[in-house]
Structure formats: structure tokens, C-alpha cells
N, C-alpha and C positions, 0 to 999 in steps of 0.2 A: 851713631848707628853705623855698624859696617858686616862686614859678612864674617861668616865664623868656617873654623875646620877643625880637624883633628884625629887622631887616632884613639881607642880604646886602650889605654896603658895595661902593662900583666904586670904581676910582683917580678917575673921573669926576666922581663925588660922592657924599658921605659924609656929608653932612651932613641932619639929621632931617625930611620933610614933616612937617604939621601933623595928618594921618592917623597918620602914624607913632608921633608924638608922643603922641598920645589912645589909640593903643596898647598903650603902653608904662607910660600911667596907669592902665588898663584892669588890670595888674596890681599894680599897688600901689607905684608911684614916683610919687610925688608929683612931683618937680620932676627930668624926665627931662633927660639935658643933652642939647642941640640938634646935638651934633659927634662925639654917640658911639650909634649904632645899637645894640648890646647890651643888654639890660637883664634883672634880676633885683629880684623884691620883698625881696630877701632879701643884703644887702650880702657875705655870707660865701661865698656859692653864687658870687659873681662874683672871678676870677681873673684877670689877665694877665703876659705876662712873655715877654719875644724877640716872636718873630711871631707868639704864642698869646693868642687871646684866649677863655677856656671860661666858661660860663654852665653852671649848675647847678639840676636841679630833683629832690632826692631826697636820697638817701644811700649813703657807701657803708660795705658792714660787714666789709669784709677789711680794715682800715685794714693788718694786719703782712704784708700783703704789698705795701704801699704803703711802704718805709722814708724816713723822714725824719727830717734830724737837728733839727727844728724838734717839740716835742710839741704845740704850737699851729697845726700846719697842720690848715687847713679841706679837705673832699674836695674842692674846686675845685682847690684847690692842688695837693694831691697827683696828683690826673691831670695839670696841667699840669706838675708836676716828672717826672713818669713820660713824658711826650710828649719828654724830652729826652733820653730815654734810652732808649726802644722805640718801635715803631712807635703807631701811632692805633689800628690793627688790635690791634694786640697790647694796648693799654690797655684796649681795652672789654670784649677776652673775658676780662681779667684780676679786671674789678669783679666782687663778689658783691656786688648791692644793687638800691635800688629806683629807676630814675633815670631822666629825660630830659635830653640834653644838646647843647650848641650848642657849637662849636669852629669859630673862624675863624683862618685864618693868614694874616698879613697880606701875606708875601713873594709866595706863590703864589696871592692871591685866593680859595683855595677853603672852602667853608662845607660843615662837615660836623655832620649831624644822626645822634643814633642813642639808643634805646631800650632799658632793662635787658631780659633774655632772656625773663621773661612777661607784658610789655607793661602791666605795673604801674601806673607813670606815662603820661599822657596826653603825646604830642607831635604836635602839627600841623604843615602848611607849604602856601604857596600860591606858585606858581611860573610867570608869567605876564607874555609879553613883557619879557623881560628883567627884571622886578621879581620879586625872592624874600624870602617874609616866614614865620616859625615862632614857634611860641610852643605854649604848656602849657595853653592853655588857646584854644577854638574864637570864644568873644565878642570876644577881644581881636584876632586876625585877623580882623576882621569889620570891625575900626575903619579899615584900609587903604583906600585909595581904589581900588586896583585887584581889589580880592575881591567877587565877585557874594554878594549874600545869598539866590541862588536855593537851592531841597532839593533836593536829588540823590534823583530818584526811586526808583531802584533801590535806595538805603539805606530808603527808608521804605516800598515793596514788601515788602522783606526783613522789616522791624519788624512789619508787619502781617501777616503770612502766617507767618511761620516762629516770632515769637516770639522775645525777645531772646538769648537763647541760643545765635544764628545772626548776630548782628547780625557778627560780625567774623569772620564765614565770608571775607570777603574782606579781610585784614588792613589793604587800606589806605584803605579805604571812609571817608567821614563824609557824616551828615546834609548837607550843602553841597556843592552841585557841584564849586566854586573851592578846596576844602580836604581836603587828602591827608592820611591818618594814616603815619606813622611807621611800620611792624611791630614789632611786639617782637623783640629781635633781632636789628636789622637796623640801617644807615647807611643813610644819603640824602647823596652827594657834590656839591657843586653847584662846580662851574669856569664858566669865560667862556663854554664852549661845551657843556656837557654836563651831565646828572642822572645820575648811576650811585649805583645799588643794589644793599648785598650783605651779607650774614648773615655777624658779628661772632663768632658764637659756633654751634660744629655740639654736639650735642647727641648724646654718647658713651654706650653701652650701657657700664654699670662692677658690674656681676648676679657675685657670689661666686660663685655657685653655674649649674650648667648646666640648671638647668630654667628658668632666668629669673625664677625668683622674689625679692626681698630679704627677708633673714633680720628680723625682727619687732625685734630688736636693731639691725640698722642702722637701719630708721625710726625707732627713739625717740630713738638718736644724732642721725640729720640733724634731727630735730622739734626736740628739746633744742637743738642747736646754732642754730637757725637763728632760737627765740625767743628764747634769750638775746644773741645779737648784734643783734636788733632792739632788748629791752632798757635794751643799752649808749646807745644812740642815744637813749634820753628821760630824764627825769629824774621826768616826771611821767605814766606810763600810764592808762590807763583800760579796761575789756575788757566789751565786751558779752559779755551772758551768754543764751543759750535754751534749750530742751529737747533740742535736740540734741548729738550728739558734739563737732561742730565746735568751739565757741564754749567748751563745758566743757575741751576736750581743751586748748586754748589757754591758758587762765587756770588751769590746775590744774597744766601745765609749767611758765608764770612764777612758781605759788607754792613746787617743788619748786625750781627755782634760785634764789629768793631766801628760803624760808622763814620768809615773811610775809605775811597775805593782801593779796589783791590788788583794788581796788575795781573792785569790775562795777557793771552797768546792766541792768537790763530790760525789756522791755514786759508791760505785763501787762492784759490785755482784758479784758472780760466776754464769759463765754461758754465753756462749755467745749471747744466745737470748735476754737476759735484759742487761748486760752491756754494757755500752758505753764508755770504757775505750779508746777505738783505737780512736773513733773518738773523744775524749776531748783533746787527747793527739796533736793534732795539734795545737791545741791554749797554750796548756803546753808548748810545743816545741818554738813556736813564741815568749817567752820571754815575755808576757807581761801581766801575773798570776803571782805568787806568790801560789803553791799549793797545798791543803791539801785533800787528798782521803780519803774515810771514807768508810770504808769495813763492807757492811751488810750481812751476811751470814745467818744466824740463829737465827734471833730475837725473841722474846718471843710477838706475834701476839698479845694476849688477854690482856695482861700488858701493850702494847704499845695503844690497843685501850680503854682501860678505860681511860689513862692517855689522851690521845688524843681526847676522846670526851669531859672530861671536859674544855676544854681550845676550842675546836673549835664552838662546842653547837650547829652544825650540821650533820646532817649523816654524817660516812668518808664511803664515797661511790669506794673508790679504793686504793690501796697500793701503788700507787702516796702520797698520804695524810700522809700514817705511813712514809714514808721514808724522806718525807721532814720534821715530826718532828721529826723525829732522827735527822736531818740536823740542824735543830734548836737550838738544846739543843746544840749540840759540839757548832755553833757558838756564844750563850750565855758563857758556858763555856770556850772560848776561849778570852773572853771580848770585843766581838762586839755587838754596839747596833743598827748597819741596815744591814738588807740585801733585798742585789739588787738579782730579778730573773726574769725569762722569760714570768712568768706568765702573758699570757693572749695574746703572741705575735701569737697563733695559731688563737687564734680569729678575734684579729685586722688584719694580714695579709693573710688568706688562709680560715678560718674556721673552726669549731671544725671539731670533726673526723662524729660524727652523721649529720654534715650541708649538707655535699656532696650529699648525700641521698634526698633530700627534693629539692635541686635545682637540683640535674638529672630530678626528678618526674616535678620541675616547665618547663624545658625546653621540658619534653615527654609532657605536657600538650598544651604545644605553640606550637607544632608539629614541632619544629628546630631539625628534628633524624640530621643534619648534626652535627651541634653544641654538641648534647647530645653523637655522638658519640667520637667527638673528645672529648669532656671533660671526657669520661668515661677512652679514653686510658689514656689520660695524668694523672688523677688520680692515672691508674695501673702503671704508668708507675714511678711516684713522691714518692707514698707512699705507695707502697708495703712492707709487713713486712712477715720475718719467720713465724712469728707468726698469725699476723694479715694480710691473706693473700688478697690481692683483686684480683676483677675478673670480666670480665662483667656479668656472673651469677649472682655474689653477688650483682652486684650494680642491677641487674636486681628484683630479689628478694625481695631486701629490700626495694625497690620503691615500687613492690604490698603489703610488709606488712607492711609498716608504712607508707604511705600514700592511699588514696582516690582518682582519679584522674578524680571520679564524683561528690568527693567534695573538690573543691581546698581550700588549707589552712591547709587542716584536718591532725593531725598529731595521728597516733595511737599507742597504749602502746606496748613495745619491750618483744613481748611475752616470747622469749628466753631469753632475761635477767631477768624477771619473774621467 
């Protein structure tokens, strides 16, 4: 797996600017060749064959329904062996996995860009006066002679007012005026004469049951299933571990499919309002970690955040951000090349911390005060913190200032974090 780039080739000329060039080193090709625009840091990720030529940045984890009579085909390959035999269309909604991808056909000039279904991997493109350039990563589009290095203000509006949370309210936003994201989900066509954009993959209601609920057994099948084909994909894992569900829930599934523990990471602070030392140690204790705590006491902030935003190429909007790549580097330096974490399990199962706010306000709207009262205790009652305290004031509060309840939908900027 490594990150990809490129330029759109014309019959015209195909051959590499010296911006180009410096782009394409920018991720990790040392000696790019001068007569081929494609590129990937990662020789396996890159495939051609007939008029295809696919660049790869991810994985994919349904390899059997990829058949090949090769056991050694790389996921480049198999989408390009699949492109011979179904449509484009039809390939992408067929991946399960985590991926950005670049496909040119060389008969019909068209370059098609498109992103696994929740926008996992990072994919850019900047498309300007007939020069069109993408890549996996925002610095290396930046080395183009034709990409402005101005900030798109209304990205950084966004970051400052709403909180990252929001940042990809408008899925194809970036930091950079000159540079488009991708959607998750989605293609970006580019021909002689046109850009068309169009969702790869719809996203089907499959509820057993008619109250809409999933039965508590299907999630632990899809959870099961969906760590162990990640799994398959490394040889060498690594799993941050904290006091939350998340991160425990994840390393405690990979040790029930391999039953062997699993090596985690920790942070661990001084201070009893941030660390989560007591409660990680239950899963320490359960045998089935393997554990290494990583003590951050007194970091050097401004070092950590230079270093950190060149490698993220997004605001770091919280000290969640610096501590996980401190987390990172030990588990580099320790010779792990994946790591499994939590990330994203507040979303998928409960909500972020800002969402509770916006559905109190949707149920004060519907006039359910039953419902909204009891959602309000249970909140206080779930996610009460030292620090971040709750309260029906607070949630009372934050309903009149970040919502409108004479304009439903309206969500307004968090003055105080301003």
C-alpha cells in the first residue's frame, strides 16, 4: 500500500514537467520516469494491461470475489482483470475495502478518479485549464506549476466555527482553493471536454426485521467479519488500546479470531482527569494484549505540531491528534506496519460528542418533551465527565445556541470555541 499521483496524459503530450516530476517524488519514487505520468510509491499498487492503466492506494478485502487464476495477483491487478470483464461502474461498487484509485484508458483518454464508500483514504485532484493532476496526498499536488497554494477560506471558516467534525460537511472541500476532494463513494470522470460526477455505490436498507433495528448478532458477525479481513491484510498488526469501547472492542475481536494476544499501545498521562490507565487495565489484565504504555508527560507542543501538520495536511484541531502521533512513531519504531483503532466507533454506534445537541433540538422540535427528557438524562447519566460536565442546562443551552428551532436543519457556529 502506498500513496499514488499523477497527471492526466493528452495524445498531445505525455511526457513529465519538472513540477510533475517533483511530484511524483513528493511520494516516494525516487527516480520517476519522465514518459509515464502515473505513479505509485508502492510498485505492487501499480498495474497496466490493454488500454488500462490503475494506480492504487489501499486495499481490497473481498479478494473471492475477485477470481483469478493467478494466487499472486496484487488488488491492482485484480480490478484491472475485473475492468475486462465488467463495467468501471460495476468494479467499484464490487470492492469491499479501504481505497483511492486512478484509472486511465488510454483508447478513450478518459481519467477516472474514485474513493472506497467512507472516504477512508485520502484522494485529491486539481483540474485547471486543461491541466488535470490527483494524488493521495494534498503536498504532492501542491508541487504542480499550475495549483495555487492559496486556503480556501470557507474550509478554514468551517474549522474554526463548527469544529472538525464539520470539516467534510461538504464532501469535496480542502484546505486549498485549487484542490477538490474526492467524496467517499463517489467517481470524478475527466474526458477531453467534461468532469462528471457520480456515486459508485447507493447504500441499501438490508434491517431483518421491520422496526429497523439490527439484531445484536448481526453486528458482532459484520464487526467479526470485517476485523478479520482487515487482519488478512497484515502480517504485523499493532492496536491502540484506551478506556473506551472502541479501541477495547477492536483488539478483543482480533484476539477471539486469532486466539493470541494482541499487541497494543497506550497513552498514559499524569493526571487523573486524562488518563485512562485504571480502565485499560482490564483488558491488560484479561490476558489478551500483549502491552506497551507510552508515557506523555511533557511534550514539546510546537515540535509535535509542525511535525504533525506536515504529514496530516489538515488542521489538528485537538490533542487527541498530537498524542495519537506520538502513538504512531513508537509503533513505526517498533516495526509495525498496521495499526488497528477505535476510530470512528463514537460515530457509527452513539454519535459524536457535538451530535447529541442537534437531536435534543430535533426531538424539542417534534414536541416529544417525553423522549427529549429522557434522552437528556441518559446522556447525563452515560457520558458525564470531570471535566466535560453534562447537565440539562448545558444541553438546554447549547440547543438555543447552536441551533434555530425556527429554522430546522440550521446549525450555527460554537461561539465559545471561537
Amino acid at each position: 500500500m502506498g500513496k499514488i499521483a499523477g497527471l492526466k496524459p493528452s495524445s498531445n503530450n505525455s511526457s513529465l514537467t519538472d513540477s510533475a516530476i517533483q511530484m511524483l517524488k513528493c511520494i516516494g519514487i525516487k527516480k520517476p520516469n519522465s514518459l509515464h505520468s502515473f505513479g505509485s510509491s508502492n510498485k505492487e499498487d501499480f498495474a497496466s494491461f490493454g488500454p488500462f492503466i490503475v494506480v492504487l492506494d489501499g486495499h481490497i478485502y473481498n479478494p473471492e470475489d475477485f477470481p483469478s487464476s493467478s494466487k499472486e495477483q496484487t488488488d491492482s491487478e485484480r480490478i484491472l482483470e475485473s475492468l475486462q470483464k465488467i463495467s468501471l461502474r460495476e468494479t467499484l461498487a464490487k470492492i469491499n475495502g479501504d481505497f483511492a484509485i486512478a484509472i486511465f484508458n488510454k483508447q478513450t483518454e478518459c481519467l477516472t478518479l474514485a474513493r472506497d464508500r467512507f472516504g477512508i483514504k485520502p484522494l485529491y485532484y486539481s483540474s485547471i485549464e486543461g491541466n488535470t493532476g490527483f494524488a493521495s496526498s494534498i503536498q504532492s499536488l501542491l508541487y504542480l506549476s499550475f495549483v495555487s497554494k492559496s486556503i480556501n477560506p470557507s474550509f478554514l471558516k468551517t474549522a474554526a466555527a463548527l469544529n472538525y467534525r464539520f470539516l467534510d460537511a461538504d464532501p469535496t472541500r480542502s484546505p486549498f482553493s485549487d484542490i477538490i476532494q474526492v467524496a467517499g463513494g463517489s467517481a470524478v470522470e475527466f474526458t477531453n471536454n467534461s468532469i462528471r460526477t457520480y456515486s459508485f455505490f447507493n447504500w441499501e436498507s438490508k434491517e431483518k426485521n421491520q422496526t429497523g433495528l439490527i439484531h445484536h448478532t448481526d453486528y458482532i458477525d459484520l464487526f467479526r467479519d470485517a476485523v478479520a479481513r482487515r487482519l488478512k491484510k497484515t502480517s504485523t498488526p499493532m492496536f491502540t488500546l484506551s478506556g473506551g469501547l472502541d479501541s477495547s472492542a477492536v483488539v478483543a475481536m482480533a484476539h477471539r479470531i486469532t486466539g493470541v494476544p494482541q499487541p497494543a499501545i497506550s497513552s498514559i498521562h499524569n493526571g487523573e482527569a486524562f488518563d485512562e490507565e485504571k480502565e485499560i487495565m482490564d483488558i491488560v489484565n484479561s490476558g489478551i494484549v500483549d502491552w506497551e504504555p507510552i508515557s506523555i508527560n511533557d511534550p514539546d507542543i510546537f515540535d509535535l505540531l509542525e511535525k504533525a501538520s506536515i504529514i496530516h495536511e489538515y488542521p489538528i484541531p485537538t490533542a487527541t491528534w498530537l498524542n495519537h502521533f506520538i502513538l504512531t512513531e513508537k509503533v513505526k519504531n517498533l516495526g509495525y506496519t498496521s495499526l488497528f483503532t477505535g476510530l470512528g466507533g463514537d460515530e457509527l454506534n452513539a454519535g459524536e460528542y457535538d451530535y447529541f445537541y442537534y437531536f435534543f433540538a430535533d426531538l424539542k422540535y417534534q414536541k416529544k418533551e417525553a423522549l427529549l427528557k429522557h434522552e437528556i438524562e441518559t446522556w447525563i447519566k452515560n457520558h458525564d465527565h470531570p471535566i466535560f460536565e453534562k447537565s440539562n442546562l448545558l444541553a438546554q443551552n447549547k440547543m438555543s445556541n447552536l441551533t434555530d428551532l425556527a429554522i430546522p436543519g440550521q446549525c450555527r457556529p460554537d461561539v465559545n470555541l471561537l
